[in-house]
C-alpha positions as CSV (number, residue, x, y, z in Angstrom):
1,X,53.4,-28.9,-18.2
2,X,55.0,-30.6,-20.6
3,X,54.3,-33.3,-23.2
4,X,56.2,-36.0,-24.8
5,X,55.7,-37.4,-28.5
6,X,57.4,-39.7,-30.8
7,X,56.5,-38.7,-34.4
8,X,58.0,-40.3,-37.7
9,X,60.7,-41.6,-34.9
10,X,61.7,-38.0,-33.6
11,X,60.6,-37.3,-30.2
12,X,59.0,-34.4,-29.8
13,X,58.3,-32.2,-26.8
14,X,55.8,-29.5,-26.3
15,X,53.8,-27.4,-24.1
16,X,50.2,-27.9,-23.7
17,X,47.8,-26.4,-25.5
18,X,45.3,-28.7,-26.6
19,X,41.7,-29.2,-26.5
20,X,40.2,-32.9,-26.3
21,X,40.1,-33.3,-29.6
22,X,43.5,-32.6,-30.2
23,X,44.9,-34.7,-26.9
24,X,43.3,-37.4,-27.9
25,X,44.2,-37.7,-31.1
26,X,48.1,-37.3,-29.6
27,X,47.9,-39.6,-26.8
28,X,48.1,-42.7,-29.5
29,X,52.0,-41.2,-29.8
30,X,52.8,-40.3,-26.3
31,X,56.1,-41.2,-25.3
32,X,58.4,-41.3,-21.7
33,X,59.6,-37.9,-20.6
34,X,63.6,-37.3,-21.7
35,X,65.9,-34.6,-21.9
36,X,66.9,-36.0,-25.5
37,X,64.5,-34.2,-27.3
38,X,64.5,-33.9,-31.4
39,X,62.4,-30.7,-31.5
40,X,60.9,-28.8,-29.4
41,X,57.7,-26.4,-29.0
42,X,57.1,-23.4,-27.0
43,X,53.5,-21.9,-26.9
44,X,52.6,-18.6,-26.4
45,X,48.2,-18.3,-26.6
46,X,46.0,-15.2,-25.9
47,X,48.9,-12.7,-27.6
48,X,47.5,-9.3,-28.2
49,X,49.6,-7.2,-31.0
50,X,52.1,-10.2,-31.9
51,X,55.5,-8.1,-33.0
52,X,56.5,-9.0,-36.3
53,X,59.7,-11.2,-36.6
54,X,63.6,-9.1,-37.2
55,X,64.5,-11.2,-40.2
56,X,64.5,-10.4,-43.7
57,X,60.8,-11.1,-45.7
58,X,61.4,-13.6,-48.5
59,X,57.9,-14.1,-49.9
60,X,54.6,-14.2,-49.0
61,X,52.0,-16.5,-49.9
62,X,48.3,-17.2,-49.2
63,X,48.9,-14.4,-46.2
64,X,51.5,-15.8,-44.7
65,X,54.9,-13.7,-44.4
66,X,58.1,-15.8,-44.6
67,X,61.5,-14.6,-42.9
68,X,65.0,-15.4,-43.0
69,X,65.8,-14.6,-39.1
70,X,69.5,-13.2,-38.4
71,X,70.8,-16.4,-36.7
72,X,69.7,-18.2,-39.9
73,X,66.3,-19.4,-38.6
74,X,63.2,-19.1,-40.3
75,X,59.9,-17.7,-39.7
76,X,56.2,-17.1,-40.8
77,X,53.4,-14.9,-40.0
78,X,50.3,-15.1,-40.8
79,X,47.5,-12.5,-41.4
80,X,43.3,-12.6,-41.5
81,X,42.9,-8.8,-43.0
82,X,38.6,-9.0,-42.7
83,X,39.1,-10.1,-39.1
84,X,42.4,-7.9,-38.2
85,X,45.2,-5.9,-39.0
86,X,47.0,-7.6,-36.7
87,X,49.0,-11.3,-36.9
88,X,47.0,-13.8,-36.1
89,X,49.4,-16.5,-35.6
90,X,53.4,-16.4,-35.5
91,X,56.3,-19.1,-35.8
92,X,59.9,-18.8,-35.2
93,X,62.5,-21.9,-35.8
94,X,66.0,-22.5,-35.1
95,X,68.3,-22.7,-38.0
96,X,68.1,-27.0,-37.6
97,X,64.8,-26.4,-37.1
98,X,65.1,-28.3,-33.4
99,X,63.7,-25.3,-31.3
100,X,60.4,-23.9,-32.0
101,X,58.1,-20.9,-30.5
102,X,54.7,-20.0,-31.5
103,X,52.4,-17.3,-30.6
104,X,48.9,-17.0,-31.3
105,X,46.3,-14.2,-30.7
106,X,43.6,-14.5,-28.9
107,X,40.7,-17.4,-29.8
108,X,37.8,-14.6,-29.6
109,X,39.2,-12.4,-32.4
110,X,39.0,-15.2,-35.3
111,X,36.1,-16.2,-33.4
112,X,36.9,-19.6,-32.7
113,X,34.3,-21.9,-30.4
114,X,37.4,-24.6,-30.4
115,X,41.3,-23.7,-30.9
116,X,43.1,-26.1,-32.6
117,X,45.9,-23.6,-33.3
118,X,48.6,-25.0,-31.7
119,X,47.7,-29.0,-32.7
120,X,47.7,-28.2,-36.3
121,X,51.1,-26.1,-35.7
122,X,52.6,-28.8,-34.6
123,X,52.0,-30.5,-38.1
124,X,52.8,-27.5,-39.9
125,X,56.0,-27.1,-38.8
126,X,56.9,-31.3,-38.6
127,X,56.6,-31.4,-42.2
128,X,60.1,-29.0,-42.7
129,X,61.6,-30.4,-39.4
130,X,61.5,-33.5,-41.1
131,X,63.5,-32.5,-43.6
132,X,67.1,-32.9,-42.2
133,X,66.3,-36.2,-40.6
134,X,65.2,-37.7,-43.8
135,X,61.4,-37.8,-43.5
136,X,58.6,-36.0,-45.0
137,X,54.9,-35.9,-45.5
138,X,53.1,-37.5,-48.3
139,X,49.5,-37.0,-49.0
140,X,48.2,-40.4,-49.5
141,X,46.3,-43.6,-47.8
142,X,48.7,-45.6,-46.3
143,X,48.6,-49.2,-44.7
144,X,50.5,-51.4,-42.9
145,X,50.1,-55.3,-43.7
146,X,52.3,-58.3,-42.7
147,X,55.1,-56.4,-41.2
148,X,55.6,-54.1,-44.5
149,X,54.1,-50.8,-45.5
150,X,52.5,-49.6,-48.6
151,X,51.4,-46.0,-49.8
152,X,48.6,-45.2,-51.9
153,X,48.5,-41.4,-53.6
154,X,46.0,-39.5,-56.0
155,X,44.2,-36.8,-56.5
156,X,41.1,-36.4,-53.9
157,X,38.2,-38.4,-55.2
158,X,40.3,-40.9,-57.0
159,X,39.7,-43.9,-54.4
160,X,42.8,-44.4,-52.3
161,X,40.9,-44.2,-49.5
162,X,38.3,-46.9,-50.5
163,X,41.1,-48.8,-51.8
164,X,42.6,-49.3,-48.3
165,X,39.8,-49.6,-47.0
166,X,39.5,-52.6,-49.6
167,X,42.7,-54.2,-48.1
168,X,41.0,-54.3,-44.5
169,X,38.1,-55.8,-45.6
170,X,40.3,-58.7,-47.9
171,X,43.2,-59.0,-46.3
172,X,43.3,-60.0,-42.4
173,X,45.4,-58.1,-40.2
174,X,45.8,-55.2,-42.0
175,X,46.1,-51.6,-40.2
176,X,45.4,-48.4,-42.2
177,X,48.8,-46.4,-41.1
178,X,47.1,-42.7,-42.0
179,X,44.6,-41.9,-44.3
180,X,45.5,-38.7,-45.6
181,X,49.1,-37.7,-44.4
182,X,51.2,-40.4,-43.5
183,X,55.2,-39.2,-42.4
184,X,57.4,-41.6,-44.7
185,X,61.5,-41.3,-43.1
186,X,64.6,-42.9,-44.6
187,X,66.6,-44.9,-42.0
188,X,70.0,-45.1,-43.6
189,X,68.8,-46.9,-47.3
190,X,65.6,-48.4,-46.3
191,X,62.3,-46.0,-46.0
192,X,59.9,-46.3,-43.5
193,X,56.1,-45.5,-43.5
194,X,55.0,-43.8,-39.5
195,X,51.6,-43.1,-38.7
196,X,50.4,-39.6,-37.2
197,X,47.3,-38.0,-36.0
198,X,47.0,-35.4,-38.7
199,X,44.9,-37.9,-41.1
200,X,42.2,-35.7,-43.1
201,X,38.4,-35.9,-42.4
202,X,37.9,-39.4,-41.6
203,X,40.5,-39.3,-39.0
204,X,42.2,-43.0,-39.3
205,X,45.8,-43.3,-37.8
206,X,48.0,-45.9,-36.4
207,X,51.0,-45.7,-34.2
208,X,52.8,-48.1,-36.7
209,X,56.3,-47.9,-38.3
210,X,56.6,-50.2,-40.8
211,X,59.4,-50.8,-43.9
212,X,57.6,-49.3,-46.8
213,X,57.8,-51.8,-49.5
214,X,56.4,-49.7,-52.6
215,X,54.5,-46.4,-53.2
216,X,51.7,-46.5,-55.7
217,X,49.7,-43.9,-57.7
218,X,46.4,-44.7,-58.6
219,X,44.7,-44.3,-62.0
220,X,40.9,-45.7,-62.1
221,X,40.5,-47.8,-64.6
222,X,37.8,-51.2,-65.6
223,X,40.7,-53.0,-65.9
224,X,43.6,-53.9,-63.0
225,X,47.0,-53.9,-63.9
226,X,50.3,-52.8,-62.0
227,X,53.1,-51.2,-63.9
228,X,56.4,-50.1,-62.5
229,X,57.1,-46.4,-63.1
230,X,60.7,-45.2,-64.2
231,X,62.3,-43.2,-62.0
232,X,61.9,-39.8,-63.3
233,X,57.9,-40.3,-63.5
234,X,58.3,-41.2,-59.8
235,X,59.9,-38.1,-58.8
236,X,57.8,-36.0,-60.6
237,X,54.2,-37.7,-59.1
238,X,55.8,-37.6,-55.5
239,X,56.7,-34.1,-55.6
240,X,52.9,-33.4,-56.8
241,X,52.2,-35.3,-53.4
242,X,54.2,-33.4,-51.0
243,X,53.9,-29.8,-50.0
244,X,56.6,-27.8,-51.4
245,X,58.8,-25.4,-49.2
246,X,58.6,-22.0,-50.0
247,X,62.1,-21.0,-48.2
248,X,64.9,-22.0,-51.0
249,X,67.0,-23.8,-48.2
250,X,64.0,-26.2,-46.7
251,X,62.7,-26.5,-50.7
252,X,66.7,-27.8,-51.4
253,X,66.5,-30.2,-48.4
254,X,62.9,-31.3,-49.5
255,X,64.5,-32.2,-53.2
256,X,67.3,-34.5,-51.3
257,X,64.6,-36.2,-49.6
258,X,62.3,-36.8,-52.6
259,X,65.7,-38.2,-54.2
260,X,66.4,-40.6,-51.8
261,X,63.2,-42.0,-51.5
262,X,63.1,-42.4,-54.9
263,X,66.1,-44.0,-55.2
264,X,65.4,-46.7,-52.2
265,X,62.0,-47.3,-53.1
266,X,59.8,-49.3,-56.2
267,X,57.1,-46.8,-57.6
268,X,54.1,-48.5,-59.1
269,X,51.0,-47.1,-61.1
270,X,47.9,-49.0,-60.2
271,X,44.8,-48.9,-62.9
272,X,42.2,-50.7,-61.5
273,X,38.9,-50.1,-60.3
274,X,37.7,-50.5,-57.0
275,X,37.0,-54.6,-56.3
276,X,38.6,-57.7,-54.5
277,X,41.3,-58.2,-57.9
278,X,42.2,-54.1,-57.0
279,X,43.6,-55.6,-54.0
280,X,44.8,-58.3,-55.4
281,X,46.8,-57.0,-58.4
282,X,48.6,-54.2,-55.9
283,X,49.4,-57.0,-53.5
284,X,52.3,-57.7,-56.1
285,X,53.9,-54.4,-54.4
286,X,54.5,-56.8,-51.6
């Protein structure tokens, strides 16, 4: 059978694999069956002795095995070498990155009691699929408030978290978008913020899309101030935010879409510490 999801506005189709956790978590995206699909997934579970891809290794990193495919696709194994000689999991994508496949080994040899394989696949290979539509994945606390978005990034254990949580608790109707990995997507000049279900530990999404009105990077501080960044500094913190392609093609299209944002959206720095006048000073980005 398969399932229908519209993610950072692409609709995505896919087989299913999923455990509860993982359906769940999905179903706040679902979306009407259509032949008009932006990408789509192909699932292979249970594979004993995964072949290795044809294409040509470019590097490998963390155990996983990149490959330039001879249609001009891309693909990546990946290897557990105390559990296996054999690949554990396996992608291979079109060259536009619409058609995906996926093969995974069996659940019993990496000991698995729940298989989230193929849900967090899905996320993995979003982030480059992305890429030639103008999106991309930021890791940050996002939130959606009176029609307009807003993007909060740091390092973990700054307090972008608690900060949004902050603007719930002070400011009425306001939906945290994602907590951890929010899709942001440029529609023509203006960016948009999506919610999706990949959102870090605490698990806080929203099927929201939302003109992003700023992104801010937090610095704790006693004192709350926001100062607009320059646009170099902005390029340089959002690229520390984003996962960077390993395959030189997908790491050129991830550079176009870090420059667009850029140029189409006001970056802030937010000192502040973590009270009602935090909220209120990076209300301003509104």
């Amino acid at each position: 059978m398969s399932l229908f999801y519209k993610l950072g506005g692409l609709t995505i189709k896919t087989d299913d694999f999923f455990d509860d956790y993982a359906k769940h978590h999905l179903s706040f995206y679902e979306t009407a069956k259509t032949d008009d699909v932006d990408v789509s997934y192909h699932i292979h579970t249970n594979c004993e002795h995964i072949t290795p891809p044809s294409g040509m290794l470019i590097t490998e990193v963390n155990s996983r095995q990149w490959f330039m495919m001879p249609d001009g696709g891309y693909a990546f194994v990946d290897y557990d070498r105390t559990l296996s000689d054999d690949i554990i999991n396996m992608v291979v994508c079109a060259p536009d990155l619409k058609k995906v496949e996926a093969w995974f080994c069996p659940s019993s040899v990496m000991n698995l009691a729940a298989d989230r394989r193929p849900y967090y696949m899905i996320h993995e290979v979003l982030r480059y699929a992305l890429l030639p539509a103008g999106g991309t994945i930021i890791h940050a606390s996002s939130l959606a408030s009176d029609g307009k978005g807003l993007l909060f990034s740091a390092p973990s254990g700054t307090g972008k978290s608690t900060h949004t949580r902050l603007w719930t608790k002070y400011v009425p109707g306001t939906k945290i978008v994602n907590d951890d990995m929010p899709i942001v997507r440029m529609q023509g000049n203006t960016p948009y913020l999506y919610g999706a279900p990949w959102s870090g530990k605490n698990t806080i999404h929203e099927n929201v899309a939302v003109p992003l009105s700023a992104i801010i990077f937090i610095e704790r501080s006693t004192n709350c101030e926001l100062i607009p960044m320059d646009k170099m500094d902005a390029v340089w913190e959002l690229i520390k935010a984003i996962r960077k392609p390993v395959v030189p093609a997908l790491a050129e299209k991830n550079l176009d879409v870090v420059s667009r944002i850029v140029e189409n959206t006001p970056f802030y720095r937010l000192r502040c510490d973590m009270s009602e006048e935090a909220v209120k000073t990076s209300m301003q980005a509104l």
